[in-house]
VEXDREN-2710 file (C-alpha; in Angstrom, 1 decimal):
% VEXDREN-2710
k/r/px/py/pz
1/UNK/23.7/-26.5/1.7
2/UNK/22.8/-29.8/3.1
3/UNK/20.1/-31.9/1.2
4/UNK/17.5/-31.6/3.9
5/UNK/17.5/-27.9/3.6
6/UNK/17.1/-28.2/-0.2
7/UNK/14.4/-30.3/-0.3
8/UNK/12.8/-27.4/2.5
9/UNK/13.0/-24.2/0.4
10/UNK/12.5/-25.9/-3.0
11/UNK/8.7/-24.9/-4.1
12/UNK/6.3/-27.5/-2.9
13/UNK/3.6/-30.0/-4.4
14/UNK/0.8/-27.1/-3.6
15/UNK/3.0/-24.5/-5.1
16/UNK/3.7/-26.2/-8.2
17/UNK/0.0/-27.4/-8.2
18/UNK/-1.1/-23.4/-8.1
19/UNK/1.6/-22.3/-11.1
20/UNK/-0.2/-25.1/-13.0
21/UNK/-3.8/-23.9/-12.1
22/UNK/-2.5/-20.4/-13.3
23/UNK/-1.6/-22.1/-16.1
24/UNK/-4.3/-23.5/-17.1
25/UNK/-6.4/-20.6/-16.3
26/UNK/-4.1/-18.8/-19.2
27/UNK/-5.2/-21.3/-21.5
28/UNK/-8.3/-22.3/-21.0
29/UNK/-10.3/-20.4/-18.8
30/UNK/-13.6/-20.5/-17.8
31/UNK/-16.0/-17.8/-18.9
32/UNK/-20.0/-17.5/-19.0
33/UNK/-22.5/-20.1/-17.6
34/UNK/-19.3/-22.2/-17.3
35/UNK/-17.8/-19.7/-14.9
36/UNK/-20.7/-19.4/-12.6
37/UNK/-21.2/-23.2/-11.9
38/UNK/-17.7/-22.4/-10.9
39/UNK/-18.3/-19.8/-8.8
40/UNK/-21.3/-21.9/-7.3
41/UNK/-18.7/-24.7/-6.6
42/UNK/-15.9/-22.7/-5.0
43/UNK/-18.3/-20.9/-2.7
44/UNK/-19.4/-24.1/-1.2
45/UNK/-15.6/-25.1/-1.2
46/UNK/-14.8/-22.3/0.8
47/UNK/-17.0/-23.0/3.6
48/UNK/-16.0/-26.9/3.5
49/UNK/-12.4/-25.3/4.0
50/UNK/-13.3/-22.9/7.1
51/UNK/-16.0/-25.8/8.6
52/UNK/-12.6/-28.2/9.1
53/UNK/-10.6/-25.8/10.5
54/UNK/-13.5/-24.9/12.9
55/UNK/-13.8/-28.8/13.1
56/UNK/-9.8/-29.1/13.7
57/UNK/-8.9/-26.4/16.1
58/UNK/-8.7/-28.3/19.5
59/UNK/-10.4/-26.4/22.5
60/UNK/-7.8/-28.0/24.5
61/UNK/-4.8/-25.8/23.0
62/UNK/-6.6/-22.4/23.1
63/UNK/-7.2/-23.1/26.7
64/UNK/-3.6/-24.3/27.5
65/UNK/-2.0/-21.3/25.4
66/UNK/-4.7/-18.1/26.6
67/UNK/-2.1/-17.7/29.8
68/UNK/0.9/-16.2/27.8
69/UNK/-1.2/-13.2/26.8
70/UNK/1.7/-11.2/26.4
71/UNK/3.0/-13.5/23.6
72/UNK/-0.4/-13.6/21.7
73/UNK/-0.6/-9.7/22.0
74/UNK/2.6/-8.8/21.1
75/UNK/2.5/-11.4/17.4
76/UNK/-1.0/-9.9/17.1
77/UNK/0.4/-6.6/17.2
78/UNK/2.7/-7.5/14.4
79/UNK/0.4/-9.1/12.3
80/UNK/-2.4/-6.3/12.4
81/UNK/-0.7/-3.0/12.9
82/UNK/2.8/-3.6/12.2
83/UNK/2.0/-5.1/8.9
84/UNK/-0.4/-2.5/7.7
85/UNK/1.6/0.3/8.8
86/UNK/4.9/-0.8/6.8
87/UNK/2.3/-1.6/4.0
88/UNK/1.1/2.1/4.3
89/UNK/4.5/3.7/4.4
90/UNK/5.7/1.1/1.4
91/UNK/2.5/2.3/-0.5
92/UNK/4.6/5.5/-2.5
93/UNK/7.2/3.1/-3.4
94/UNK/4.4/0.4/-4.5
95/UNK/2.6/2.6/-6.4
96/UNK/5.9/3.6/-8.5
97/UNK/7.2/0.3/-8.8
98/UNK/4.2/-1.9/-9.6
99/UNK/0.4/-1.5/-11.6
100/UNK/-2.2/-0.1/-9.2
101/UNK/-3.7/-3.8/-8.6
102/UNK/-0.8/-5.6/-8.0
103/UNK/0.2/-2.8/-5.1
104/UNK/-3.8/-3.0/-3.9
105/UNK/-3.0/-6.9/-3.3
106/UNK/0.4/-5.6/-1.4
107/UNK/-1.4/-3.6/1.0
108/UNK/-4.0/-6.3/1.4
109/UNK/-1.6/-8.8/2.3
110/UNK/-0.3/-6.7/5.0
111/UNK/-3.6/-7.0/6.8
112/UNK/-3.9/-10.6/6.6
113/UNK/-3.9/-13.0/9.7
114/UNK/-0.7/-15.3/10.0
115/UNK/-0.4/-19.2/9.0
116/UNK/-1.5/-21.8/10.7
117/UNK/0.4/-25.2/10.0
118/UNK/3.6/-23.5/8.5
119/UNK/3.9/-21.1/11.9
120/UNK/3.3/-24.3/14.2
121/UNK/5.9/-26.7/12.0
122/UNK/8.5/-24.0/11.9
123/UNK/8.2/-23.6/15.8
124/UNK/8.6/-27.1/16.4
125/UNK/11.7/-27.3/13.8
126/UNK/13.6/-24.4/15.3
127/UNK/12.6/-25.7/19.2
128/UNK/10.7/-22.9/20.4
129/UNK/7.1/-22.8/22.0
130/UNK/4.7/-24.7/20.3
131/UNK/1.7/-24.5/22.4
132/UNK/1.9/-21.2/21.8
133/UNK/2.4/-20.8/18.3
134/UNK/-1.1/-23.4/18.5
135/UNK/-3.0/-20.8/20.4
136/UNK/-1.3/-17.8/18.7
137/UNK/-1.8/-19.2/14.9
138/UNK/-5.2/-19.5/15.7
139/UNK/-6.2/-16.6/17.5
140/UNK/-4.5/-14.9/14.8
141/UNK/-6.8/-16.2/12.3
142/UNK/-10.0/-16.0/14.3
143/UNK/-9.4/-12.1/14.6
144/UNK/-8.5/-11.9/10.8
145/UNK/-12.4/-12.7/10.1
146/UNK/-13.3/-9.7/12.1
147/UNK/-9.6/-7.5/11.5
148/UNK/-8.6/-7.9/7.8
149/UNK/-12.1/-6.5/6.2
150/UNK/-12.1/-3.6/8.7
151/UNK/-8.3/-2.8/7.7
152/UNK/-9.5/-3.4/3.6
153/UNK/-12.5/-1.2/4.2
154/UNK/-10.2/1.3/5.7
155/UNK/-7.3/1.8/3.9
156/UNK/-8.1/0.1/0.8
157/UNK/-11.5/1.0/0.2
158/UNK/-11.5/1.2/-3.8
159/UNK/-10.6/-2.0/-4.0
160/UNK/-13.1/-3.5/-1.5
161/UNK/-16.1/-4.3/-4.5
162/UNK/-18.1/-1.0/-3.2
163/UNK/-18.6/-2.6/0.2
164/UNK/-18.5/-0.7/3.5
165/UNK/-16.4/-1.7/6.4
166/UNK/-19.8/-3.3/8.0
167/UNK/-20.7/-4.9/4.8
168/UNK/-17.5/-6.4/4.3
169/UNK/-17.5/-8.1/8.1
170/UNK/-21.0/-9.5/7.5
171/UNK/-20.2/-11.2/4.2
172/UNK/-17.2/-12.4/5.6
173/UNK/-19.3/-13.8/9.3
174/UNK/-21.3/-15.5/6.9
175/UNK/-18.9/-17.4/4.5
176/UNK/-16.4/-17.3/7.2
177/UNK/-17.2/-17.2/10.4
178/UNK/-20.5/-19.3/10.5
179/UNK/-19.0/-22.3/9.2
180/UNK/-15.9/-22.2/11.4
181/UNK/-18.4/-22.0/14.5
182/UNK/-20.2/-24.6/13.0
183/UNK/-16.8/-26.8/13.1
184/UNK/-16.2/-26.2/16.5
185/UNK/-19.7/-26.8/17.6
186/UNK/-19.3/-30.7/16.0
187/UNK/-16.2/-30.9/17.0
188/UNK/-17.0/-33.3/20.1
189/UNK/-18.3/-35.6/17.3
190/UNK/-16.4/-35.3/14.3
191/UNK/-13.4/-34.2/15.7
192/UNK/-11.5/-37.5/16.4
193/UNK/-13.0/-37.9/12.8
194/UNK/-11.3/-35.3/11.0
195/UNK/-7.8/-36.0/13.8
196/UNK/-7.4/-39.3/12.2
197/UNK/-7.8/-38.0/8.4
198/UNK/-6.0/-34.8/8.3
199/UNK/-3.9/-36.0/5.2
200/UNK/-6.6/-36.8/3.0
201/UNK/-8.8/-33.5/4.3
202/UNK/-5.4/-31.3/3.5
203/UNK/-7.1/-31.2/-0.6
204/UNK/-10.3/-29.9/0.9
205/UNK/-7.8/-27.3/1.8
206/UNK/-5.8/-27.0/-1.0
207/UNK/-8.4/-27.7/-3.4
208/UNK/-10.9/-24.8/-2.7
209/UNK/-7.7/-22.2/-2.7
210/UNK/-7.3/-24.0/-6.5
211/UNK/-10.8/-23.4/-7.3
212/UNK/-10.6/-19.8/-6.4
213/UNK/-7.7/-19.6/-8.5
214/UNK/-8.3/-20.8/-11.0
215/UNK/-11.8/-18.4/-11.2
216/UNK/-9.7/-15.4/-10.1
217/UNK/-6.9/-15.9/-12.9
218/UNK/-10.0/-16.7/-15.6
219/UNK/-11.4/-13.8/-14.7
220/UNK/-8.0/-12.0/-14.9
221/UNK/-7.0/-13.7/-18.6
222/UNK/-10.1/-12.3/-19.6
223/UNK/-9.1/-8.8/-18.5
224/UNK/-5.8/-9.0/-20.4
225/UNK/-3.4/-10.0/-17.1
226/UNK/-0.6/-10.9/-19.3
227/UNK/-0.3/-7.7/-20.8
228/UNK/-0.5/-5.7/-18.1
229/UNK/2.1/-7.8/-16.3
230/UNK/5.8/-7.6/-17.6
231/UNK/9.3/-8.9/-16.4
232/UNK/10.5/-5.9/-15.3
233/UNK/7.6/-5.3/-12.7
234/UNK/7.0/-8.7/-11.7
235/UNK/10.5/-8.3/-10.7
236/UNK/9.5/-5.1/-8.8
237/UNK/7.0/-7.4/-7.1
238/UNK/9.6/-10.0/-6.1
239/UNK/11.6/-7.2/-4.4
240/UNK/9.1/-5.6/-2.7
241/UNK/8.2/-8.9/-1.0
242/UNK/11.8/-9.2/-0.3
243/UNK/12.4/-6.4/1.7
244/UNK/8.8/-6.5/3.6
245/UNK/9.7/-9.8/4.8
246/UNK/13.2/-8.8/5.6
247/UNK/12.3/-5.9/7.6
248/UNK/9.4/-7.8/9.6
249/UNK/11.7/-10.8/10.2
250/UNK/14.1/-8.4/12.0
251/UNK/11.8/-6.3/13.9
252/UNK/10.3/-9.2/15.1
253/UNK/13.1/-11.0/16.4
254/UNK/14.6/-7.5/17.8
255/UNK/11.3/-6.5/19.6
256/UNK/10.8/-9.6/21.2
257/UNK/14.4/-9.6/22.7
258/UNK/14.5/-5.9/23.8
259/UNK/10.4/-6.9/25.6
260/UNK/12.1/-9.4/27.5
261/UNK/10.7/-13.2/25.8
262/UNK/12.7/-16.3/26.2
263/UNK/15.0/-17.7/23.4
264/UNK/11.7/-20.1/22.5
265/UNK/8.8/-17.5/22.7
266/UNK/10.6/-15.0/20.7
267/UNK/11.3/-17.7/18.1
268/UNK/7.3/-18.3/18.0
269/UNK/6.7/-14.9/18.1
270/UNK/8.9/-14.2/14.9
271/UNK/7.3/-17.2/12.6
272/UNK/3.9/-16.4/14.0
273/UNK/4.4/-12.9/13.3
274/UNK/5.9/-12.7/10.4
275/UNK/3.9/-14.6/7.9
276/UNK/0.8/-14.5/6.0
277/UNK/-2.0/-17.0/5.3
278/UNK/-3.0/-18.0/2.1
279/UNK/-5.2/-20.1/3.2
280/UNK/-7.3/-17.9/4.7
281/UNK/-6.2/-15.1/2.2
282/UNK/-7.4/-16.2/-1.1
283/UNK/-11.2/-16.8/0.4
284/UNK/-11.3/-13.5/2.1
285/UNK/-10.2/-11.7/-1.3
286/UNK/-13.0/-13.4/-3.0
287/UNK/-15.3/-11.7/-0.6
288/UNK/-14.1/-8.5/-0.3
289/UNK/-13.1/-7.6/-4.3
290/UNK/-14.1/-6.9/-7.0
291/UNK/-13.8/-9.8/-9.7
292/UNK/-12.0/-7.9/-12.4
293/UNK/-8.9/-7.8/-9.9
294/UNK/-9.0/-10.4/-8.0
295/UNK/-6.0/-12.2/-10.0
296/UNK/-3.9/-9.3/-9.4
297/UNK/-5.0/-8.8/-6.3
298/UNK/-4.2/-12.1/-4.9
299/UNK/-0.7/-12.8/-7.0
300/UNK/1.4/-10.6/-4.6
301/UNK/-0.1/-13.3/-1.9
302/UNK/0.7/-16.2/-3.8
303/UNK/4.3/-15.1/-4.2
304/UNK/4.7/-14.1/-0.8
305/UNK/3.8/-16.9/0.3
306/UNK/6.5/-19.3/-1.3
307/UNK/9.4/-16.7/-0.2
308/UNK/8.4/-17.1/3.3
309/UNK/8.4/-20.7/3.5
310/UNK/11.4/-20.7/1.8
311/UNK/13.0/-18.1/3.6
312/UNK/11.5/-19.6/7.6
313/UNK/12.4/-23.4/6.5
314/UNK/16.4/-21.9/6.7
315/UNK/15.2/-19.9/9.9
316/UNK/13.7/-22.8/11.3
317/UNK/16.8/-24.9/10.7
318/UNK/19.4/-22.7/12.1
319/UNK/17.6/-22.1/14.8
320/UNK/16.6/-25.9/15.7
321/UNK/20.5/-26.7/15.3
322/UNK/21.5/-24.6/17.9
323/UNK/23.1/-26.1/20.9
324/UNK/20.7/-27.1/24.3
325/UNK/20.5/-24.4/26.8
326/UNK/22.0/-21.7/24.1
END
């Protein structure tokens, strides 16, 4: 394995800077008054986080990438009813292998929108259509505000803090969507702004996911986590992300063959399709749970989330490698 591969599937900064905060959370979390200045702060975080990707998302590339409708339908497709539907026939065999919290957050990564910067890089490193996987990434996402707390309200109602599906949509438009509007709205203004300091607004990003975190996993220390979470079943949990990803990785790549897309649309189609945002993940939970199991909810997520990167970064390579015209 060549060194450039290793130094793709090893974890990353922001995945060893989330093990920390989960760390840390274990020993010293943050509980009372202490907890809801917390609270106060990540809110605000979360809508700095969707305001820049409002305020990034050029109009240009949704434009340029709307004519290849079939592509965008077809990863939508896979993201919000291929997902939940191998979620939903998964959920016996989730149930028996993990707690009921830890399969809860399963199922509610199955009705998650897809990645944006990991789906676009991995297009561009295996060679395959990266104006669409701009304008698929993000109309993925843009639906997930509207999608994902239907699907939760639907299917995993118990966990959904009480809230009904219209509830759930409404507090996420107005944590969500409103600031990600309002980023597009300034985006004539701020835009060549935020263009030129992407690097440095990347810990807006990564710093609001830490903040709800680190809340989620205090919260969950408090409930006793650690007790309720052994070896054996955080095993179960690694293996259950396994397969899912195994058997959307194929299905994707065979659909999109057998439907017709060239060698570079069906490789967009299977990293747009096959992945799961964190990003956008961790905020939405926030909304839609309850506090008590939010740490469980979003650790099948977190985990998830390194396997796939790990997993597409050898994808990607393989792919990009091939010869021209093959």
């Amino acid at each position: 394995m060549s060194a450039s591969l290793l130094s793709r599937i090893k974890p990353d900064s922001f995945t060893l800077a989330l093990l920390a905060t989960v760390a840390i959370a274990t020993v010293a979390p943050c509980t009372g008054q202490v907890a809801v200045v917390f609270g106060d702060i990540t809110a605000v975080a979360i809508g700095a986080l969707f305001f820049l990707h409002g305020a990034k998302l050029p109009r240009e590339a949704i434009v340029a990438g709307m004519t290849h409708w079939r592509l965008h339908l077809t990863v939508l497709c896979f993201t919000f009813v291929l997902f939940p539907l191998l979620g939903l026939l998964m959920t016996p065999l989730m149930r028996a292998m993990l707690t009921p919290e830890l399969a809860m957050g399963m199922l509610f990564l199955c009705m998650l929108p897809s990645t944006v910067q990991s789906s676009i890089a991995f297009t561009a490193m295996g060679r395959g259509n990266v104006p669409a996987a701009i304008c698929s990434a993000s109309a993925s996402n843009f639906a997930g505000i509207f999608l994902t707390p239907l699907l939760v309200s639907a299917f995993v109602m118990q966990g959904a803090a009480g809230r009904s599906a219209l509830d759930a949509v409404l507090a996420i438009v107005v944590q969500l969507l409103l600031p990600f509007i309002a980023g597009q709205l300034l985006r004539g203004w701020i835009g060549a702004w935020v263009d030129r300091h992407k690097p440095v607004l990347k810990y807006v990003d990564q710093g609001s996911i830490l903040l709800v975190v680190y809340t989620a996993f205090s919260d969950a220390v408090s409930e006793g986590i650690w007790s309720k979470l052994s070896g054996p079943t955080l095993a179960s949990l690694l293996l259950v992300c396994c397969v899912l990803l195994a058997v959307v990785l194929w299905l994707t790549g065979t659909v999109s063959r057998r439907l017709g897309f060239s060698r570079e649309d069906t490789i967009t189609i299977v990293f747009c399709g096959s992945k799961k945002s964190l990003a956008s993940g961790v905020p939405m939970a926030k909304v839609l749970f309850a506090t008590s199991s939010l740490g469980m909810v979003i650790l099948p997520l977190m985990l998830f989330h390194q396997i796939q990167l790990m997993v597409c970064a050898v994808l990607a390579q393989r792919f990009g490698s091939r010869p021209p015209g093959d």
